[in-house]
LUMZA-285053 format. One record per residue (C-alpha): residue number from 1; x, y, z. Coordinates in Angstrom, 1 decimal. Example, Ala and Ser with C-alpha at 12.3 -4.5 7.8 and 13.67 -1.06 7.14 Angstrom:
> 1 12.3 -4.5 7.8
> 2 13.7 -1.1 7.1
END
This chain:
> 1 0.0 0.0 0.0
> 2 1.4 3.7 -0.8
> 3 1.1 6.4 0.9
> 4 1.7 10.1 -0.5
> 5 5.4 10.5 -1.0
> 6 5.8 7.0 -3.1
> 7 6.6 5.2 0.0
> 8 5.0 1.9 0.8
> 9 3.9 1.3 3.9
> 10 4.8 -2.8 5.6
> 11 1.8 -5.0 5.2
> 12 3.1 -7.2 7.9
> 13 4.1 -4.6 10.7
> 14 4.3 -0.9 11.9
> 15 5.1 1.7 9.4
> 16 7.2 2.1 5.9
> 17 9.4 -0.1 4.6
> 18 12.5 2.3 4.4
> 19 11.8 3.3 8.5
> 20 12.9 1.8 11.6
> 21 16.3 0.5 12.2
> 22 18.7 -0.1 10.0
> 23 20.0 -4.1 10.0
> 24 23.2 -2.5 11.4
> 25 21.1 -0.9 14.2
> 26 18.8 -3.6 14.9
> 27 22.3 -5.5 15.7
> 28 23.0 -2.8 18.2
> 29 19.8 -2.9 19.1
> 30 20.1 -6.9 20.1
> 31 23.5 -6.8 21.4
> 32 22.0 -3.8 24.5
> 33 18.9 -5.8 25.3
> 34 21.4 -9.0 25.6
> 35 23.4 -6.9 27.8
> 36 19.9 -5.7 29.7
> 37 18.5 -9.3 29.9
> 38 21.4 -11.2 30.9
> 39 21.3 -13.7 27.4
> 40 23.2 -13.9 24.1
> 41 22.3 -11.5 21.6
> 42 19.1 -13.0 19.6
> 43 19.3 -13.9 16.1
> 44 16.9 -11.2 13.9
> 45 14.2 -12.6 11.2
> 46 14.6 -11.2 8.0
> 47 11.1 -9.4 7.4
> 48 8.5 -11.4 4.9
> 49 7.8 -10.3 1.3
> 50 4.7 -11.0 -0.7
> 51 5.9 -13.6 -3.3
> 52 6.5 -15.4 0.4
> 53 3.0 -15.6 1.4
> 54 0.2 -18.3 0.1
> 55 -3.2 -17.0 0.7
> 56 -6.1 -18.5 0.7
> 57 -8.8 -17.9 -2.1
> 58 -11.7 -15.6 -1.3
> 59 -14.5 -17.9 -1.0
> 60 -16.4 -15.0 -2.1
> 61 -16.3 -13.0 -5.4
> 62 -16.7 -9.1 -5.9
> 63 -20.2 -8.6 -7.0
> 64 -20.2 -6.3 -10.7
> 65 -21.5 -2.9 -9.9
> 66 -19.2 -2.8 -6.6
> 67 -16.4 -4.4 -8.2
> 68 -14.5 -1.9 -9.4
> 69 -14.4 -0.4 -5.2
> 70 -13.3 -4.1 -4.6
> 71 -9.6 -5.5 -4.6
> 72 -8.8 -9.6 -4.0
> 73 -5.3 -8.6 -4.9
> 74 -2.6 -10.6 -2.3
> 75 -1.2 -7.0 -1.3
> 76 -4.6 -5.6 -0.4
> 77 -5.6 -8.5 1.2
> 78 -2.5 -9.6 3.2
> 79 -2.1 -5.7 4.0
> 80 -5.6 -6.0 5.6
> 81 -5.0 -9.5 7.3
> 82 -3.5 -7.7 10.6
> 83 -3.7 -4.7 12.9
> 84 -0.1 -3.8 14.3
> 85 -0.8 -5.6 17.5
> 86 2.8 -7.7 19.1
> 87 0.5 -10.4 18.3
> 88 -0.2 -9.5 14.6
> 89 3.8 -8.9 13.8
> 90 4.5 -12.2 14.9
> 91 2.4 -13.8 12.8
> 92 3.6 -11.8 10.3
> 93 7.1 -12.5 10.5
> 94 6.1 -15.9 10.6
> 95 4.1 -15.7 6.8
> 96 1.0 -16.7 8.5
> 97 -1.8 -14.9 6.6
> 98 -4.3 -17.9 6.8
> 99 -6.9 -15.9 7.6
> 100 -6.8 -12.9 5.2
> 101 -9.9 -10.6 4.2
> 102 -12.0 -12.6 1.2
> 103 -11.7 -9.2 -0.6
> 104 -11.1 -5.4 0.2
> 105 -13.2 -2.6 -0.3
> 106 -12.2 1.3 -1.1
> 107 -15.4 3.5 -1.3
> 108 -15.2 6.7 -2.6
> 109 -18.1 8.3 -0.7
> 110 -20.9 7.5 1.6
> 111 -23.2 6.1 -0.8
> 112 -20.9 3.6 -1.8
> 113 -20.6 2.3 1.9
> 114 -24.2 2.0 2.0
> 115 -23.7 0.0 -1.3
> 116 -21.3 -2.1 -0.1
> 117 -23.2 -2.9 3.5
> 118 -26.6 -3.6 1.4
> 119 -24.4 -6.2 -0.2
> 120 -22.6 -7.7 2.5
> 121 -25.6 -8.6 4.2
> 122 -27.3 -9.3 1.0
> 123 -24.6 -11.6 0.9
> 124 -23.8 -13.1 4.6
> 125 -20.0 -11.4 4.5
> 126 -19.1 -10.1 7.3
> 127 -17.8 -6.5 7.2
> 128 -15.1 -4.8 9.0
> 129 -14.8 -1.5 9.0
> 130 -10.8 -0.3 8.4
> 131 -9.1 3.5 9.1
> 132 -5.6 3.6 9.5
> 133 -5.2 -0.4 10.6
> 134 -3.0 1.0 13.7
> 135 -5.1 -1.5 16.5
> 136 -3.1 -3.1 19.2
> 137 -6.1 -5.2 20.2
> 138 -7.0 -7.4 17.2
> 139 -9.6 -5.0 16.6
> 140 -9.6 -4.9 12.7
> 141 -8.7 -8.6 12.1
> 142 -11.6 -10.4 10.6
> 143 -13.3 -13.2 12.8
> 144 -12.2 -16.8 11.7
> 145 -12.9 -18.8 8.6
> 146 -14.9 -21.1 10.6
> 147 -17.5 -18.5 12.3
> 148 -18.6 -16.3 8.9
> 149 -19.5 -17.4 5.3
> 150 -17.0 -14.7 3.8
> 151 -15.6 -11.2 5.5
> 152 -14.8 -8.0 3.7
> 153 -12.6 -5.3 5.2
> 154 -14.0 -1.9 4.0
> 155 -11.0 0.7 3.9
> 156 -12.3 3.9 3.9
> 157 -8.8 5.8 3.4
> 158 -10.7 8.0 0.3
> 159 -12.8 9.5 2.8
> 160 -9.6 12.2 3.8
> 161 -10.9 15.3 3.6
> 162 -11.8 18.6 5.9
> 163 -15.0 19.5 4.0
> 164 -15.9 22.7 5.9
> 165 -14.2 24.9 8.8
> 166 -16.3 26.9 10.5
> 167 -13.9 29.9 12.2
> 168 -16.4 31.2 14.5
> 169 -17.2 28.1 16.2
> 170 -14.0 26.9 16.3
> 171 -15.1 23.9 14.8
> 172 -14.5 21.4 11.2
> 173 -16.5 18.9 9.7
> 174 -14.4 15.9 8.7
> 175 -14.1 12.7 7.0
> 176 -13.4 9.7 8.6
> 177 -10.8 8.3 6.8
> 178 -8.1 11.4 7.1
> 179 -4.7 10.1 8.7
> 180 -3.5 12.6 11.4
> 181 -0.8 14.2 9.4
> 182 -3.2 14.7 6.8
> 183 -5.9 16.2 9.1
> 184 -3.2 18.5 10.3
> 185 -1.8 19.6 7.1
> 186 -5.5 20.8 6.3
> 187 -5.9 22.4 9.5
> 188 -2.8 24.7 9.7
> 189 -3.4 27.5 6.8
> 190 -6.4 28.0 9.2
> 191 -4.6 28.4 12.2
> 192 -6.5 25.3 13.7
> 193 -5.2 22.2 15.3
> 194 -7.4 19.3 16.8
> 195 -4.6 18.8 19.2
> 196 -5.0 15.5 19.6
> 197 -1.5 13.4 18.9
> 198 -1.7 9.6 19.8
> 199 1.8 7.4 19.4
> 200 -0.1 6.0 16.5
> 201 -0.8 9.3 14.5
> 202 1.3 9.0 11.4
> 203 -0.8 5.9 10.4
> 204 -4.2 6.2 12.4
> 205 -7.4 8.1 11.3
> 206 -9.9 10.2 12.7
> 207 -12.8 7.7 12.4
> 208 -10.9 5.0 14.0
> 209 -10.0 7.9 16.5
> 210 -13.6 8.2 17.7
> 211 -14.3 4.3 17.1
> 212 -11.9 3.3 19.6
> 213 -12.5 6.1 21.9
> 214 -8.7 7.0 21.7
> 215 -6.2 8.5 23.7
> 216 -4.3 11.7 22.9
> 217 -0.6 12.9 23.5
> 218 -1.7 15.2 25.9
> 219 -1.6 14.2 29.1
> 220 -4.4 16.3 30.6
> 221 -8.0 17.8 30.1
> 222 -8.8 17.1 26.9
> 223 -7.0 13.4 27.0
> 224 -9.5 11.2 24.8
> 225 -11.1 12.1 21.4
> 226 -14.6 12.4 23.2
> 227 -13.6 15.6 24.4
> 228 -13.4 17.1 20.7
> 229 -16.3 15.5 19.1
> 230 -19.1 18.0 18.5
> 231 -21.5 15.4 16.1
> 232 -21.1 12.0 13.8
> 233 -22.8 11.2 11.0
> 234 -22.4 7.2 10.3
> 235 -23.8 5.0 8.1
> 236 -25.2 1.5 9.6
> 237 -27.2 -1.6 7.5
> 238 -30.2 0.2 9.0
> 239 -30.0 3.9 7.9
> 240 -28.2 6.5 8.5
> 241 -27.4 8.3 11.5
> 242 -26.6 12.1 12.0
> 243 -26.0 13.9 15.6
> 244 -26.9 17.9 15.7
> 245 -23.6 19.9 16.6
> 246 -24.3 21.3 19.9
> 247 -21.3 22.7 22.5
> 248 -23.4 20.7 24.6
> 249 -26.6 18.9 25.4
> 250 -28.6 17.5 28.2
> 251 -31.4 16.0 26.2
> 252 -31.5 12.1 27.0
> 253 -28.3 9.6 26.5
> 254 -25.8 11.2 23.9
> 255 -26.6 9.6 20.8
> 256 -22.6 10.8 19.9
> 257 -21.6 8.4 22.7
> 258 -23.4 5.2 21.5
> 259 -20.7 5.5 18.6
> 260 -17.7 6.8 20.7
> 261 -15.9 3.3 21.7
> 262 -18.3 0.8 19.2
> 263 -15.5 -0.3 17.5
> 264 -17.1 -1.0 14.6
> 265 -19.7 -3.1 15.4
> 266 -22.8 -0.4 15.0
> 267 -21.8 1.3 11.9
> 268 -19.2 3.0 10.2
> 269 -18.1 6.6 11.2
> 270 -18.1 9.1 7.9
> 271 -17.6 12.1 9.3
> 272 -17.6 14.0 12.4
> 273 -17.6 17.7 13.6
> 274 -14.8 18.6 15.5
> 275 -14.1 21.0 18.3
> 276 -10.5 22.6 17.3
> 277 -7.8 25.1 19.3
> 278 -6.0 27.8 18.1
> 279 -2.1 26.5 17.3
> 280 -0.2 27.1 20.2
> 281 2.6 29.7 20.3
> 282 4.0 29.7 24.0
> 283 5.9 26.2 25.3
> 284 7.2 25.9 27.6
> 285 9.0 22.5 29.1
> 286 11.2 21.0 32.0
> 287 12.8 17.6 33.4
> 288 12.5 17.2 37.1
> 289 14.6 13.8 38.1
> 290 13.1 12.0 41.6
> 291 15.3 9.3 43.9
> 292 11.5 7.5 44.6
> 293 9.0 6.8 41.9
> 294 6.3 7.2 44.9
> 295 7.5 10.0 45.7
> 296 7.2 11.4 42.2
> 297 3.7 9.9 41.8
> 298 2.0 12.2 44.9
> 299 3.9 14.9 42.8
> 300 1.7 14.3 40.0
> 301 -1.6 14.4 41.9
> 302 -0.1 17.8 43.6
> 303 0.0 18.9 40.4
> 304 -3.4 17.0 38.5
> 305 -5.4 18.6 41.5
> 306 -3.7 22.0 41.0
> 307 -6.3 23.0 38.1
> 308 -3.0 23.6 36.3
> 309 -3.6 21.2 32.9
> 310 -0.3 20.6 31.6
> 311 -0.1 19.1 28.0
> 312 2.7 16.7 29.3
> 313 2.8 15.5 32.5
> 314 4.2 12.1 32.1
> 315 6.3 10.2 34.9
> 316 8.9 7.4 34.1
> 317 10.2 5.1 36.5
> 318 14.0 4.2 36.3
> 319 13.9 1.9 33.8
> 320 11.6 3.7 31.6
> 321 13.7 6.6 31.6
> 322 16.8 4.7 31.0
> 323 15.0 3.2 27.9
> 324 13.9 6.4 27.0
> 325 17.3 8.1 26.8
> 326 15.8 10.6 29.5
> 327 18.1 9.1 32.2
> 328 20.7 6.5 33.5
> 329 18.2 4.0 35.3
> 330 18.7 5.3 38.8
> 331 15.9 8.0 38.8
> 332 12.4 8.3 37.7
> 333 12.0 11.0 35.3
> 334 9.1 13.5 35.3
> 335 8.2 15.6 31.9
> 336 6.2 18.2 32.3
> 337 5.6 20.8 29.7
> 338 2.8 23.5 29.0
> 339 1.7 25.4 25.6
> 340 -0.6 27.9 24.8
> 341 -1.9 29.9 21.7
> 342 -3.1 33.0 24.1
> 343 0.0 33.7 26.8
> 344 3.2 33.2 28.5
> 345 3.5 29.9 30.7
> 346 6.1 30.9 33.1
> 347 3.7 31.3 36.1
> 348 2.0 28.0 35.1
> 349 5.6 25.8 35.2
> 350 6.4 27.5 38.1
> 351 3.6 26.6 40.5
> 352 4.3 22.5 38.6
> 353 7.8 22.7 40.1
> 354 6.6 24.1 43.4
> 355 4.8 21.3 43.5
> 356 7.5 18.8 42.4
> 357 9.6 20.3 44.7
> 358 7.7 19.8 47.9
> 359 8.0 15.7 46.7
> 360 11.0 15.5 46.4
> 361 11.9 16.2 43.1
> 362 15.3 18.1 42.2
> 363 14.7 21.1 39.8
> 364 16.8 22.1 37.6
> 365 17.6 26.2 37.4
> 366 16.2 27.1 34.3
> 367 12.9 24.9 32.1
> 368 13.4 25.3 28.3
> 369 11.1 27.9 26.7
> 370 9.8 28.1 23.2
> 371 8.0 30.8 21.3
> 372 6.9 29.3 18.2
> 373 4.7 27.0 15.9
> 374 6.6 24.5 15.4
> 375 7.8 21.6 17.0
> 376 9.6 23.9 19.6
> 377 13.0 22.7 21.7
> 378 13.7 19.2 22.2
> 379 16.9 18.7 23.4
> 380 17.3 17.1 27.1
> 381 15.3 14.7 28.7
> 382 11.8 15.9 27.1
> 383 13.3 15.9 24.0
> 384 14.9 12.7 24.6
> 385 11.8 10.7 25.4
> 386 9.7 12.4 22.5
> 387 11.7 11.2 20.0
> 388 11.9 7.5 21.9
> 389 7.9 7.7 21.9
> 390 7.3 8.4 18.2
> 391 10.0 5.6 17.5
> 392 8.7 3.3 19.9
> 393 6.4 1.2 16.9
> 394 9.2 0.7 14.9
> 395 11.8 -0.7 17.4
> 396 8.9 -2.7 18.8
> 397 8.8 -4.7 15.5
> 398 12.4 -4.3 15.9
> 399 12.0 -6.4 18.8
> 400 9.8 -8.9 17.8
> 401 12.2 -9.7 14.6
> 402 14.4 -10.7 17.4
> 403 12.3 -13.5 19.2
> 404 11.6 -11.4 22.0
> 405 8.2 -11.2 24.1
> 406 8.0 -7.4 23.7
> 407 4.4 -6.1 25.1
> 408 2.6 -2.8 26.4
> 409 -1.0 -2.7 28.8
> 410 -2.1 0.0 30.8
> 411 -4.7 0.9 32.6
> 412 -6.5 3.9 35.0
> 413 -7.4 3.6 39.0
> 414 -7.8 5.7 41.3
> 415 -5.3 7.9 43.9
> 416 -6.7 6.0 47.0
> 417 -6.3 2.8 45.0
> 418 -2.8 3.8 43.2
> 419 0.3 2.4 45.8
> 420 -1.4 -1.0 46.3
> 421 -2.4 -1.3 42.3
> 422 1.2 -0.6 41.4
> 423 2.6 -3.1 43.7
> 424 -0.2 -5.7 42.6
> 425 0.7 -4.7 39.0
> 426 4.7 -5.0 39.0
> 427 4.7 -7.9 41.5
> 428 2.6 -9.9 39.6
> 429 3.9 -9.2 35.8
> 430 7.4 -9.6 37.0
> 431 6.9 -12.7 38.5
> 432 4.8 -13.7 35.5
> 433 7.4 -12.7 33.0
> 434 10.5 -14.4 35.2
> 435 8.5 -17.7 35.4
> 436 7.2 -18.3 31.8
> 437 10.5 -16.2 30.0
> 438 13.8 -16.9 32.4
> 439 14.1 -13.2 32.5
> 440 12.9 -9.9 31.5
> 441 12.0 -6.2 32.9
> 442 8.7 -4.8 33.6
> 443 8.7 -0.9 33.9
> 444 5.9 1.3 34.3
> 445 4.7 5.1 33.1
> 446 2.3 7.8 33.2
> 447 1.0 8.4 30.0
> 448 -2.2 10.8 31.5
> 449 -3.5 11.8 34.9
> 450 -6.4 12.8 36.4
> 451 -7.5 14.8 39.8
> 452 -8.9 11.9 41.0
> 453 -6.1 9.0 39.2
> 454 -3.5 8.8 36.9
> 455 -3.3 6.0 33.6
> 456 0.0 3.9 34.5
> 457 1.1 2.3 31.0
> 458 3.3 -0.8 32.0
> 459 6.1 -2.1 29.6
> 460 7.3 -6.0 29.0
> 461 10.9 -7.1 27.6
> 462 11.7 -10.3 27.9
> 463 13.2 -13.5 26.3
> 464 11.1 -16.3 24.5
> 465 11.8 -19.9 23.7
> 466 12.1 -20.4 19.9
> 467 8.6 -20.4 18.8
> 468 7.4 -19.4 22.1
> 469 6.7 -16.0 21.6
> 470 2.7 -15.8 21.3
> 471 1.8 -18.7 24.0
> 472 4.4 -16.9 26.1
> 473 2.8 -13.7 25.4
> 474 -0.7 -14.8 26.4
> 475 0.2 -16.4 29.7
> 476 1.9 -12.9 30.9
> 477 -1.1 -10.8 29.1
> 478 -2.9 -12.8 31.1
> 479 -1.6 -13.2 34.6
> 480 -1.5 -8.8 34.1
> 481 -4.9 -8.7 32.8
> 482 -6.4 -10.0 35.9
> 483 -4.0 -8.1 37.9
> 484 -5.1 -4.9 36.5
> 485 -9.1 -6.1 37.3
> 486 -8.6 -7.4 40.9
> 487 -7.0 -4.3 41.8
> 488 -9.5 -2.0 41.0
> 489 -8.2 -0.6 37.3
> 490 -9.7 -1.1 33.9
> 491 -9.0 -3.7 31.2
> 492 -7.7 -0.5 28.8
> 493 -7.4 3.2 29.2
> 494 -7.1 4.1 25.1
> 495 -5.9 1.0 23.7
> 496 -9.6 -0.7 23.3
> 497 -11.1 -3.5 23.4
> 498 -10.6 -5.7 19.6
> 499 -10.6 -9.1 20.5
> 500 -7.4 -9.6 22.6
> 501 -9.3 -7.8 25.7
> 502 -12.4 -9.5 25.5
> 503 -12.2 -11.9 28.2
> 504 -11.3 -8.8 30.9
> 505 -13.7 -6.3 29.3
> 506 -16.6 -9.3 29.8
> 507 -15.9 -9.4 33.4
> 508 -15.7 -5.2 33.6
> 509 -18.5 -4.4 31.6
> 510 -22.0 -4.5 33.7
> 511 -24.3 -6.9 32.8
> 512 -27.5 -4.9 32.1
> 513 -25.3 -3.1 29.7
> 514 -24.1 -6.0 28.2
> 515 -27.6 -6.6 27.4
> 516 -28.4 -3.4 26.1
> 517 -25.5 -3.1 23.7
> 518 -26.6 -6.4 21.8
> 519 -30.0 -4.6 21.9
> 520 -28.1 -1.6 20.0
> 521 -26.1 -4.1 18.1
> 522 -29.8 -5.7 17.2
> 523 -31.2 -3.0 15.9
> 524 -28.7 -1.2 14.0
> 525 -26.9 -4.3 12.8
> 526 -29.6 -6.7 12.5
> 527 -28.1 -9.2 10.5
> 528 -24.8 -9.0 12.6
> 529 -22.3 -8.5 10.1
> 530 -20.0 -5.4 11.3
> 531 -17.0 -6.6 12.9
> 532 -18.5 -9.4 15.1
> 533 -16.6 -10.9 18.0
> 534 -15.9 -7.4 19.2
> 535 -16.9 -6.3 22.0
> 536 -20.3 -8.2 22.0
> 537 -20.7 -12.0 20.8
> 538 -22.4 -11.8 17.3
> 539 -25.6 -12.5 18.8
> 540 -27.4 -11.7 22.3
> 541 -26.4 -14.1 24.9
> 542 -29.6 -17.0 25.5
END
């Protein structure tokens, strides 16, 4: 698959094929984490090409007036196979597409998704709906061969355009299928940024955005995409559905929220109003190093219950801050960073270091301040762990080349609940990994916080047994996955729910809901062919 630029983008992993690390790097790369884990340096899998894969033909065929949307090419189809899930590069890098899309479907505009669902369940074919194919969770995969007559993965990358800005409002309408840098690019001779940055953002789109109920860069206030959604408009097999842009709205159960988190399995998402800032022109950033990751951690409440709302406010433990480049694996590490479009910051950052200060936390003389639109100053520790966090995909699959059980899950709890969920948390995973691997490191990070809890995101390295790596994986995602429950935190915090999380978000979710959601499912999906197996079962339980 291209992408503007003539690129290609890997059909089996994270990214385009000229990114990531060089084979001399990924050497480097294998001799440190043999150093790290106490083992020999792993051998690296070369990455699979397309005359390497054997596919299996689509048991259904593109019906003539949709056929020239459709694609059963093997790149379209094996490029649609996976999300970019540890558990999807891995299969990858093994060549095992046995369960690819039948065929793939590009519509040009919203009548041709109406087409195409009138078809599939014409048909029996399971759709699933595709933006950017960045889900960690299995959540664009289509079910097995076994459970559906056919599937279809419906790409809706044409849909990639801001239709209308409206300046007054502050507000755009926009299609679903836009990719983040795309979305910005149309944004900025406005003077308008959503401001909303997840790790995935190069290669994730605005639909899936509000599908998955995603997570932002920023660390505070408006942290998830359902802070900037004014309306939807998406199409399901039984009619369309369109919200009424309001700043706000008490009348009865936001019908925007039914489709904020559905992952698919409701409709597809065509395009949304979006609530948009001015680009910021004041940044302002500092590095605060603490000798106790406790201590750090009631800094970070001082400052999430200080009403000051700093875009970055992320804490790393030791080890996350040696990974990161941001320190030397003796302190934990905490970013903070404000920007504005309206005013200086300086009193802002000042009364954030007060409050670091009183915990502990040794601040430096002088935090960096910028004065521009771009991407500002990034040298130090900020800078450091930025440049670690957009890379992070790539040396993942890095990683994962190398036989290694490489894995991320994180979660929110509460500040009462915090000390004795951390502890739960690391004790268990640690143990978990040690047992079933030999060896390995957990460390742990903010990624957001709250005034009443912060979102620890928790990191896995460790070694696997030659062809080891996904039953390996699975026993430590799940000794953490109940860890996270029995200690009072959710299943996910922004990475959803797909398939992988299933089995957690069934025990989280209440029952009455559960109920209610097939209901939904029921009557916007009646024949239950969007993206089945997620979330709900295809049909209500007996």
């Amino acid at each position: 698959m291209s992408v503007p630029g003539g690129s290609r983008r890997k059909f089996w992993g994270w990214g385009l094929e000229d990114a990531g690390p060089s084979p001399e790097h990924q050497r480097q790369i294998a001799h440190l984490v043999a150093a790290r884990l106490g083992i020999e340096p792993p051998a690296i899998v070369d990455p699979p090409r397309l005359e390497d894969l054997h596919l299996p033909a689509p048991r259904i065929a593109l019906p003539p007036p949709l056929a020239h949307l459709g694609s059963t090419a093997l790149e379209d189809r094996a490029g649609h196979t996976y999300g970019k899930s540890f558990r999807d590069v891995v299969r990858g890098l093994r060549r095992e597409f046995t369960n690819p899309p039948d065929a793939v479907f590009y519509p040009r505009d919203e009548a041709d998704i109406v087409a195409i669902l009138d078809w599939c369940t014409d048909a029996g074919a399971v759709a699933v709906p595709y933006g950017g194919g960045s889900s960690v969770v299995g959540g664009v995969e289509p079910p097995p061969r076994d459970a559906c007559r056919a599937a279809v993965t419906i790409d809706v990358r044409a849909l990639d355009r801001v239709v209308e800005i409206d300046r007054r409002s502050r507000a755009a309408r926009i299609q679903a299928g836009v990719l983040g840098p795309a979305l910005e690019d149309q944004l900025r001779p406005a003077g308008l940024t959503l401001r909303h940055f997840p790790q995935s953002f190069e290669f994730s789109s605005l639909g899936g955005w509000i599908a998955t109920r995603s997570g932002g860069h920023f660390a505070t206030l408006f942290t998830h995409i359902d802070d900037l959604v004014e309306a939807v408009r998406v199409v399901t097999p039984a009619g369309i559905v369109a919200t009424r842009r309001l700043p706000g709205s008490g009348a009865g159960p936001s019908p925007d929220r039914l489709f904020m988190g559905s992952e698919g399995i409701l409709g597809i998402i065509t395009e949304a109003w979006m609530r948009l800032q001015a680009r910021p022109r004041f940044r302002i950033s500092c590095a605060v190093p603490f000798a106790d990751f406790a201590a750090a951690a009631e800094a970070v409440r001082a400052v999430s219950q200080a009403g000051l709302y700093p875009s970055n406010c992320r804490l790393l433990d030791a080890g996350e801050a040696e990974t990161a480049g941001a320190g030397i694996g003796e302190d934990a590490v905490l970013l903070l960073a404000f920007e504005s479009a309206d005013h200086a910051l300086d009193a802002w950052m000042a009364r954030a270091l007060e409050c670091a200060r009183d915990h502990g936390g040794r601040v430096p003389s002088e935090p960096v301040r910028t004065r521009s639109e771009g991407d500002g100053e990034r040298d130090g520790s900020a800078g450091a762990w930025r440049r670690s966090f957009l890379g992070a995909p790539y040396l993942r699959d890095a990683l994962v080349a190398m036989g290694l059980v490489t894995e991320t899950f994180e979660s929110a709890v509460t500040w009462d609940r915090f000390a004795d969920f951390h502890r739960t948390v690391m004790a268990t995973t640690t143990d978990a990994v040690r047992r079933i691997c030999g060896a390995g490191r957990v460390t742990c990070r903010f990624t957001h916080v709250y005034p009443d809890g912060p979102a620890p995101y928790y990191t896995v390295l460790a070694p696997a047994r030659p062809g080891g790596q996904l039953e390996q994986w699975a026993e430590i995602k799940a000794a953490a996955s109940e860890a996270l429950l029995r200690s009072g935190g959710t299943i996910t915090h922004h990475h959803a729910v797909g398939r992988d999380h299933r089995p957690w978000y069934d025990k989280q979710r209440p029952g009455p809901f559960a109920t209610a959601l097939a209901a939904a499912k029921q009557a916007l999906d009646p024949a239950g062919i969007l993206n089945p197996g997620v979330l709900i079962d295809a049909r209500p339980p007996a």
